[in-house]
N, C-alpha and C positions, 0 to 999 in steps of 0.2 A: 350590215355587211362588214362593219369594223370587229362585231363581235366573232363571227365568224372566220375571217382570217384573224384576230388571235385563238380561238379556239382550234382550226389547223395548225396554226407554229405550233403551240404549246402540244398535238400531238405527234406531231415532226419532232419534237424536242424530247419528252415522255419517250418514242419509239427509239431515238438516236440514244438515249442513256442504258432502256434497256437490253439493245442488240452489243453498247459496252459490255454490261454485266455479265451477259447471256447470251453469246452472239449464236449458237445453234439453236439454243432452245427457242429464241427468238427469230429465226431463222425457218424453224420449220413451221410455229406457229402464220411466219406470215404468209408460207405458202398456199398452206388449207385456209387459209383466208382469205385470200385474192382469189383463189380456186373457187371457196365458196359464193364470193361476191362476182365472180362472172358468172357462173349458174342463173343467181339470181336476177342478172341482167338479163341473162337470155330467155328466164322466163317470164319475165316481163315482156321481150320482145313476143314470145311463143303466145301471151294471152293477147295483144293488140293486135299479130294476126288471124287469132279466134275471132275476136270481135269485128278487124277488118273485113272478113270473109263470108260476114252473115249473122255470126253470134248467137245469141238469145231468141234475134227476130225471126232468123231460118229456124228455130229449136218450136216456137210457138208456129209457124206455119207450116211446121208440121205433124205438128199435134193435130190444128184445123182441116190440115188437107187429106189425113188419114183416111184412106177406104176404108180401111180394116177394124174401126173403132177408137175410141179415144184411147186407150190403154196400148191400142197395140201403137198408137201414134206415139205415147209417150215412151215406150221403148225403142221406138225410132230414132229417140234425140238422143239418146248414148250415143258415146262415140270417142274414140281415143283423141280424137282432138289436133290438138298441135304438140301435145308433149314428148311428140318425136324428136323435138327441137331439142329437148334434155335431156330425156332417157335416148341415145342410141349407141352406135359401136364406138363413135370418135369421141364420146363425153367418156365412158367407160374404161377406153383404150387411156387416156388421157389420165381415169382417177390410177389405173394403173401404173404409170408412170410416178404418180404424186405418190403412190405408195412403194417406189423402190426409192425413190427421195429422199423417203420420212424415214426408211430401215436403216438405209448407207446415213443420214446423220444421225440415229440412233447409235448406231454402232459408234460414228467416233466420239458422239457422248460416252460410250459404254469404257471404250481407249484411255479417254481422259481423267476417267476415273480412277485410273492408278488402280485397280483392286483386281490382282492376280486371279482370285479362287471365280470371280464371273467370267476374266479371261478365260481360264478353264472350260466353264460349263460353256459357253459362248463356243471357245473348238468342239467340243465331243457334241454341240447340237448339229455345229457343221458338218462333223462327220456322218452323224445317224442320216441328215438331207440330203449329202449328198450321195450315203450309198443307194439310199429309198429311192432320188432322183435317176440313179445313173443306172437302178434294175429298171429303173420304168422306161426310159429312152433305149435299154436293150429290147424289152419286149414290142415294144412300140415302133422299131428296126425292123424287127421281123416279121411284124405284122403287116408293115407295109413293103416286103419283099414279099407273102404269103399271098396280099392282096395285087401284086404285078403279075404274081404267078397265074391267076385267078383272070386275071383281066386275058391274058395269052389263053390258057384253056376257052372261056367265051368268044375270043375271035379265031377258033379254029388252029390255034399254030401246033406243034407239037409241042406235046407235056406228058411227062411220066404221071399219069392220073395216081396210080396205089405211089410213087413217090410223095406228090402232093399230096394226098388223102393222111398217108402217114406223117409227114411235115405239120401238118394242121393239129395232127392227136398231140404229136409231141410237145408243138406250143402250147396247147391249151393244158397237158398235160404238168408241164413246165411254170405256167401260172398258179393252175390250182395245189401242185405242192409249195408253193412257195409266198401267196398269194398270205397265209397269215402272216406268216413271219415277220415278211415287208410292211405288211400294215401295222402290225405293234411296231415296227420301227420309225416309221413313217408316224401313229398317233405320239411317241416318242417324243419324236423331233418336235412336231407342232409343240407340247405340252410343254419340252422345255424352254421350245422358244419363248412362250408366253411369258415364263417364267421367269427367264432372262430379261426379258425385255420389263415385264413388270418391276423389277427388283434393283433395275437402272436407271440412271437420269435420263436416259431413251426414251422413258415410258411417256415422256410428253408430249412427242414424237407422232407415236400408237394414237394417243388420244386425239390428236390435231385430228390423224387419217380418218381415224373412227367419227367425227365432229364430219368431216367433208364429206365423208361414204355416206352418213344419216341425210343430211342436205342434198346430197346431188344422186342417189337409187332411193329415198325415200319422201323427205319433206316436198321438195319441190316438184315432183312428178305426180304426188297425191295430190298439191295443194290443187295444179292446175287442172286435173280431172274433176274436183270436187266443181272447182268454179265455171269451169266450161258444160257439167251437165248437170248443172243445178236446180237448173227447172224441173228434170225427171227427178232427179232426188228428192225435190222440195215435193212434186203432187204425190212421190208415192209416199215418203212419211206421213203427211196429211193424209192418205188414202189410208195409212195402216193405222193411224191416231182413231180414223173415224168411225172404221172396221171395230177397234178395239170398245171403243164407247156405245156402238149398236151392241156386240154379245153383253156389253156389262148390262146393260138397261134390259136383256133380253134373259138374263141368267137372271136379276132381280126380280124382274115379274114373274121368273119362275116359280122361284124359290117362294115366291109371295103370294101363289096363287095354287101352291101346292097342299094335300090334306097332310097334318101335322098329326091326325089321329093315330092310334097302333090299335091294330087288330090284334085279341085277345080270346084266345080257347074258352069255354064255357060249357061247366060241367057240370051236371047235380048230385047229388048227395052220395047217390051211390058208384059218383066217379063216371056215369055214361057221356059221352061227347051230346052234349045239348046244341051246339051251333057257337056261331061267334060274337061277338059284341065292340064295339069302339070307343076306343077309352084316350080322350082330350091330353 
């Protein structure tokens, strides 16, 4: 126990020297880490519910209780589980937030950097976003005046139908001339952001989010699927192992039990087809 709170001070202490040195960089790292370390907590909690709930024992009874055969029982025990606990809108909406976090202290890393020419690229990205942005909230205006229009036409009210009809061509008309342009603007933006953000003390920033986004839409949502239908996954690999070793023993006897001889023409002197012969 002694060893243990000194190995917390000393990283109280290590964390407090570095958030000196480094007070954003260490700052953003420690939020994709606490972020990452409640995940992790809650999938702990998410698998103790699986197992409180029935577990492995409900997975095996019902394999045996299957009407439909043991295969089809064994695809009965799939099942998404509890990693709803992880994977859903409020974890999601949440790494959202962590990643408007990690940009705003990107950027005032980017600030403090004193280096005009990123300043630069850093505006003309914000411009290329926000024109890309502000066509897309016009189109997206009118589409939902288009679709109120739509709603009144279905409940009967009066509507200039060839008004509407033409309202509609226009908009769609209106995207698809315009619809390249905004996108190379828009691939722009992203492209330079990247680039910006790469090419700045920001970029630790990126990497923290990218670290929590792998953990909390990937690592932990797979891990708990894997361990909650384990037993289907374990008989069907065994099922496909066993599969695999019957063709091989069965492709061998073939091949082993096959005539190796080659059929050969056979002709006499004066070149007449004689018949055939087999030759080892």
């Amino acid at each position: 126990m002694h060893r243990f709170i000194e190995w917390i001070t000393d990283l109280i202490d290590d964390y407090g020297e570095a958030f000196i040195e480094a007070p954003l960089k260490t700052l953003s790292k420690t939020v994709s880490w606490i972020f990452s370390i409640v995940i992790g907590v809650m999938s702990v909690v998410a698998y103790i519910k699986f197992i409180a709930g029935g577990g492995y024992p409900h997975a095996i009874a019902t394999i045996k209780n299957s009407e439909e055969g043991f295969f089809a029982g064994v695809g009965d025990t799939f099942t998404n589980g509890t990693v709803h606990i992880v994977a859903n809108n409020g974890v999601y909406k949440a790494l959202g937030i962590i990643f408007i976090v990690q940009i705003v202290l990107a950027l005032i890393m980017l600030f403090f950097e004193g280096k005009i020419w990123k300043w630069v690229l850093a505006i003309i990205d914000f411009i290329l976003i926000a024109v890309s942005g502000i066509w897309f909230l016009i189109k997206y205006n009118q589409y939902n005046k288009l679709y109120a229009s739509l709603e009144k036409l279905y409940d009967n009210e009066e509507i200039d139908e060839v008004g509407f009809s033409n309202a509609i061509d226009k908009w769609i008309n209106s995207i698809r001339d315009n619809i390249k342009i905004f996108a190379i603007i828009a691939a722009v933006a992203v492209v330079l952001f990247i680039v910006v953000m790469m090419i700045s003390e920001g970029r630790c920033a990126i990497f923290s989010f990218a670290k929590s986004a792998a953990v909390t839409c990937a690592a932990m949502p797979l891990a708990i699927l894997i361990l909650e239908n384990i037993i289907g996954l374990a008989i069907g690999l065994v099922t496909i192992i066993v599969i695999g070793i019957i063709l091989l023993i069965i492709c061998s006897f073939a091949d082993g039990g096959s005539d190796s001889s080659v059929a050969t023409e056979a002709f006499d002197r004066a070149g007449n087809f004689i018949g055939w012969f087999h030759r080892k």
